[in-house]
N, C-alpha and C positions, 0 to 999 in steps of 0.2 A: 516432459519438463521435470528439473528435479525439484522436490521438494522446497519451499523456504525455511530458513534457518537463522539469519540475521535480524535483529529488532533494530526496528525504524521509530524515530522520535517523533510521534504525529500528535496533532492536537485531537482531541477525542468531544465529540458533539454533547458532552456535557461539560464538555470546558477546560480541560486538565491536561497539561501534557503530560504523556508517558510514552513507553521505549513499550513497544508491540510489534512482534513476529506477523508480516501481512499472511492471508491464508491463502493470496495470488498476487502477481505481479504481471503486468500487462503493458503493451506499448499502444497508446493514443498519437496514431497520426494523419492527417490529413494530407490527401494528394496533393503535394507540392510543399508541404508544412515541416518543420524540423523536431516537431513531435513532445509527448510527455510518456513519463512513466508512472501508471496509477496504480495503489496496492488497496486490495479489497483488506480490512479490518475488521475485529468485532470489540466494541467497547467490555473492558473486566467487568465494568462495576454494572452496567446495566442488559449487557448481553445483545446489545441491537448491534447491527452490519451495518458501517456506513465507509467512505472512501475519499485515499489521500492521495497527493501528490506524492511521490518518492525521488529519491535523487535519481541521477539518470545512471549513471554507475552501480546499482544494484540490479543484480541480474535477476531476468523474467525464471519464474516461476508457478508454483501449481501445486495443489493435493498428490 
């Protein structure tokens, strides 16, 4: 998978939204289900990894 490169508008689990580059992109689906796209993040200001919904139009990615 290639690399991500596009910054995604997420809200961040100390409360602030900002534009962050995910450091994966993945598809959530369940058999029979019409699915999501999740991007793994790390918060700038605090350094912790937590995770977002991303639109469905941005393509899966990886390290």
């Amino acid at each position: 998978m290639p690399p991500c490169t596009k910054p995604v508008k997420v809200k961040t689990p100390a409360g602030t939204e900002e534009n962050i580059v995910p450091k994966k992109v993945w598809m959530l689906q369940p058999k029979g289900g019409k699915g999501v796209k999740i991007g793994l993040f790390q918060d700038p200001s605090t350094g912790k990894y937590f995770r977002a919904k991303v639109p469905p139009e941005y393509p899966e990615c990886a390290p």
